[in-house]
C-alpha positions as CSV (number, residue, x, y, z in Angstrom):
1,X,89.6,97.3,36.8
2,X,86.5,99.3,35.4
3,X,84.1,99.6,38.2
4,X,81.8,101.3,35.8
5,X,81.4,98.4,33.3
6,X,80.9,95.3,36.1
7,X,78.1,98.1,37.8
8,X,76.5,97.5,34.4
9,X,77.3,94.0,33.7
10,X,74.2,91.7,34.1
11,X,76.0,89.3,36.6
12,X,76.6,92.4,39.3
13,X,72.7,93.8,39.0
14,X,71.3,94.9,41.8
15,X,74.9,94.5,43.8
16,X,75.6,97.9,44.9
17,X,79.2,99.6,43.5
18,X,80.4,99.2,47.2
19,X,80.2,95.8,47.4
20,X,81.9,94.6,43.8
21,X,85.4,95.6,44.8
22,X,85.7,93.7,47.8
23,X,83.6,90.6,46.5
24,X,87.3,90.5,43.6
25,X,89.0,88.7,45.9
26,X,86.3,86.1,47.0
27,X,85.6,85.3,43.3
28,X,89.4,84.9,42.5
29,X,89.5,87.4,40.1
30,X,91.9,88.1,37.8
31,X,92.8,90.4,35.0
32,X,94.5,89.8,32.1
33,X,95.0,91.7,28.6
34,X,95.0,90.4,24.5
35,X,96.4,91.6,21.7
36,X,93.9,91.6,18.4
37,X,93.3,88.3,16.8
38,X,94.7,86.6,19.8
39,X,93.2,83.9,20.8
40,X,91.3,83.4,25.2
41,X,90.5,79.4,24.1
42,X,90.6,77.4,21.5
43,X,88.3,74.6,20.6
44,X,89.0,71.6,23.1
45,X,91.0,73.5,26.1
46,X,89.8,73.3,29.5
47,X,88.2,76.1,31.1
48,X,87.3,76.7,34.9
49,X,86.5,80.4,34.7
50,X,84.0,82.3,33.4
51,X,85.2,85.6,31.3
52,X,84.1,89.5,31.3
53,X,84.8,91.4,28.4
54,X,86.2,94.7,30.5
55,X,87.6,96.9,27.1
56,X,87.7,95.7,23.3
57,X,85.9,93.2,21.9
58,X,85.4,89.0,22.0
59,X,84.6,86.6,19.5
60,X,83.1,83.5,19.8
61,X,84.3,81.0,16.8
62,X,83.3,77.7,15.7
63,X,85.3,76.1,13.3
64,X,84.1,72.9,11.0
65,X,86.4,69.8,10.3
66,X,86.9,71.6,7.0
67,X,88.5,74.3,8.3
68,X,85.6,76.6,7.3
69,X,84.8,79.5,9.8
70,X,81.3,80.9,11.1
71,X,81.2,83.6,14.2
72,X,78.4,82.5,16.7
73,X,78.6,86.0,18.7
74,X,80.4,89.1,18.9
75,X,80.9,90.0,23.0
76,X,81.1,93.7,23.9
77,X,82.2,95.6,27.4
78,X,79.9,94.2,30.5
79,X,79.4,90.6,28.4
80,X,80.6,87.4,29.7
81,X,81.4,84.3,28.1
82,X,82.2,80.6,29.4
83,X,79.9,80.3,31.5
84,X,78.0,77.6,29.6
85,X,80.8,75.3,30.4
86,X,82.1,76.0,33.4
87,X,78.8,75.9,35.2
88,X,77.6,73.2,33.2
89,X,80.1,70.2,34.0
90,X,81.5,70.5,30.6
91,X,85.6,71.0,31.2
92,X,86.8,71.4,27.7
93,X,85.2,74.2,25.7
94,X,83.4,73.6,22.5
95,X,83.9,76.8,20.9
96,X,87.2,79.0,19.8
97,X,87.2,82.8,21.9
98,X,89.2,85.3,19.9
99,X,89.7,89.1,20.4
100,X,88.7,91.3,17.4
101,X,90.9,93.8,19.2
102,X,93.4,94.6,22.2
103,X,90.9,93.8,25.0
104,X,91.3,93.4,28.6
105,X,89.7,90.3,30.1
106,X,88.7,90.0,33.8
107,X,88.0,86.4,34.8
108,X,86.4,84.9,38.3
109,X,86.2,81.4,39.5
110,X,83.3,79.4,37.8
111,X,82.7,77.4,41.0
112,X,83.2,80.6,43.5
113,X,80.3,82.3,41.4
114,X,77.3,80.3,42.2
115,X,78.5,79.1,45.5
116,X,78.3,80.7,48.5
117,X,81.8,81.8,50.4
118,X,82.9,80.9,54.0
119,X,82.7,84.6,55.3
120,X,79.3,85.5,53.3
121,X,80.1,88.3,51.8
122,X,77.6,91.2,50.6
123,X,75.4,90.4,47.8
124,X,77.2,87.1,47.0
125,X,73.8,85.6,46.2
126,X,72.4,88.3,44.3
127,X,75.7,86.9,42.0
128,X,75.0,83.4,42.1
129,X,71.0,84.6,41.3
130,X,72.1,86.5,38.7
131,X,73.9,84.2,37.3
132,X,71.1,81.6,37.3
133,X,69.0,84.3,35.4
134,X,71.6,84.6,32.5
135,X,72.3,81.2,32.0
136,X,67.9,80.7,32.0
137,X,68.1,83.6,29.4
138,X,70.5,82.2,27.0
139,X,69.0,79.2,27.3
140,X,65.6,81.1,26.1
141,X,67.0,82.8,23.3
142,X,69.0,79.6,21.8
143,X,65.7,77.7,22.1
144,X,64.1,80.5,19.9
145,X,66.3,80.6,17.8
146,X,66.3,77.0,16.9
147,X,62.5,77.3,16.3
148,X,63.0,79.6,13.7
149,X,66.0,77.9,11.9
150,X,64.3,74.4,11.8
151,X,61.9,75.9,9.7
152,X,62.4,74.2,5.9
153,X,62.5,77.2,3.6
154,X,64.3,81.2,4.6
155,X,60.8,82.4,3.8
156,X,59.6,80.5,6.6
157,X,62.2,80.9,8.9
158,X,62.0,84.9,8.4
159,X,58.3,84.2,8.8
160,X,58.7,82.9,11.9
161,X,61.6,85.8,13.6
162,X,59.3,88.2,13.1
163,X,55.9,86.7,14.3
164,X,57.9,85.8,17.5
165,X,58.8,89.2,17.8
166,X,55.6,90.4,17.3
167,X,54.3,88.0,20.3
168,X,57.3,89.1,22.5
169,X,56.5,92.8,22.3
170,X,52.7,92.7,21.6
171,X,52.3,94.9,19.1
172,X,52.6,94.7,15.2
173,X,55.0,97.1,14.7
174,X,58.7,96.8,16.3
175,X,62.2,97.2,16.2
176,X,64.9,94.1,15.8
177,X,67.7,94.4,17.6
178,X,70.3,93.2,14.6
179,X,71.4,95.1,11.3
180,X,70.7,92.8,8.1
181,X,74.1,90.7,8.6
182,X,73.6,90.1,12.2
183,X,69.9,89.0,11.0
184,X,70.9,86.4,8.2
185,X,74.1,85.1,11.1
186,X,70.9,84.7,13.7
187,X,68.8,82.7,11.0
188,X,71.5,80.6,9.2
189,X,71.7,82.3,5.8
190,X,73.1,83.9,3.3
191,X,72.3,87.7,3.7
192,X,71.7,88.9,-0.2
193,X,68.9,85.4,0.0
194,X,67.6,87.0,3.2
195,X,67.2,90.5,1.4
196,X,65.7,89.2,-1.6
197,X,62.9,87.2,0.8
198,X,62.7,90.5,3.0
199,X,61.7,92.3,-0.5
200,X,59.4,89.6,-1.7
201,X,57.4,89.9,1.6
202,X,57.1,93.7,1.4
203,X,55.6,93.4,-2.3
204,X,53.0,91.1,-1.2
205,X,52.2,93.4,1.8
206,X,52.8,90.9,4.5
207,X,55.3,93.2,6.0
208,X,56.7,96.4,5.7
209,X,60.2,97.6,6.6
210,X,62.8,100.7,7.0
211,X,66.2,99.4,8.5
212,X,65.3,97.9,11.8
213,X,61.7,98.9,12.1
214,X,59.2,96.5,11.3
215,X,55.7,96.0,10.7
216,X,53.9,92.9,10.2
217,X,50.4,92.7,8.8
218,X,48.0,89.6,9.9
219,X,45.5,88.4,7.1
């Protein structure tokens, strides 16, 4: 077990690197390693306990009655995933969880998580709080994002990322936190279509670009 990943995972903040090791055996964890393209879940299995990619890299899949593939989220080191479903009452997971490479897995007991334990141990509801917080935050950034994508045209919906990140930071000029492919995933599109709009903004001056950096100018 890495010590130095879960003292940077977002579920241990604030828990001090004392406390985590002990507090393994009160969440039930366990560790467990995957080969690349192996599969955690697939769409439909039952899950009771919530994952932390440890090493490698998790993907989170959903496939369409056609067979046809789209990749929701990639999960790096520190990043959990199935905590949605566990912790929402929701016992069959809706989603497909694949490895993109040989990563090691360390998983805790949904229901020990948010609940406190017999002996109270350390910092157990600095976990459960925490936990609270990333489920509120994911929560936040899927409502966003549907703001944006149930706009009607890509011009709009561009249009609309960009003015929200504006607001978020306060100031005109900012930098996105996804390359152009992880952009046109995040909006719904086609990235060469998202390209051609981020162009056809720039020449009419309503914003200017260089990679990630951003500038958007108001009328």
């Amino acid at each position: 077990m890495n010590i130095d990943v879960l003292k940077n995972c977002p579920l241990f903040k604030n828990v001090p690197e004392y406390s985590i090791t002990p507090m393994m055996g009160c969440l039930r964890a366990r560790d467990k390693y995957y080969g690349k393209n192996e599969y955690i879940y697939h769409a439909g299995d039952k899950v009771s306990e919530i994952g932390i990619v440890m090493s490698g890299m998790v993907q989170i899949i959903k496939d369409d009655i056609w067979g046809r593939e789209t990749m929701l989220a990639e999960l790096s080191p520190g990043m959990l995933f199935g905590e949605a479903f566990v912790l929402g009452g929701e016992s069959r997971i809706s989603v497909s969880v694949r490895c993109a490479q040989r990563t090691d897995v360390l998983f805790l007991d949904g229901e020990r998580v948010v609940k406190p334990c017999d002996v109270a141990c350390g910092f157990h509801f600095d976990v459960s709080r925490n936990m609270i917080r990333i489920l509120a935050e994911k929560n936040i950034f899927l409502t966003e994002r549907v703001e944006h994508i149930s706009k009607r045209s890509l011009r709009e919906k561009v249009m609309s990322y960009l003015s929200g990140m504006a607001e978020t930071v306060g100031t005109d000029s900012f930098e996105i936190p996804f390359d152009r492919q992880e952009l046109a995933d995040y909006l719904a599109c086609d990235r060469s279509a998202l390209s051609a709009v981020l162009g056809k903004l720039k020449k009419e001056g309503i914003i200017d670009f260089n990679k990630n950096n951003f500038t958007v100018y108001k009328n």
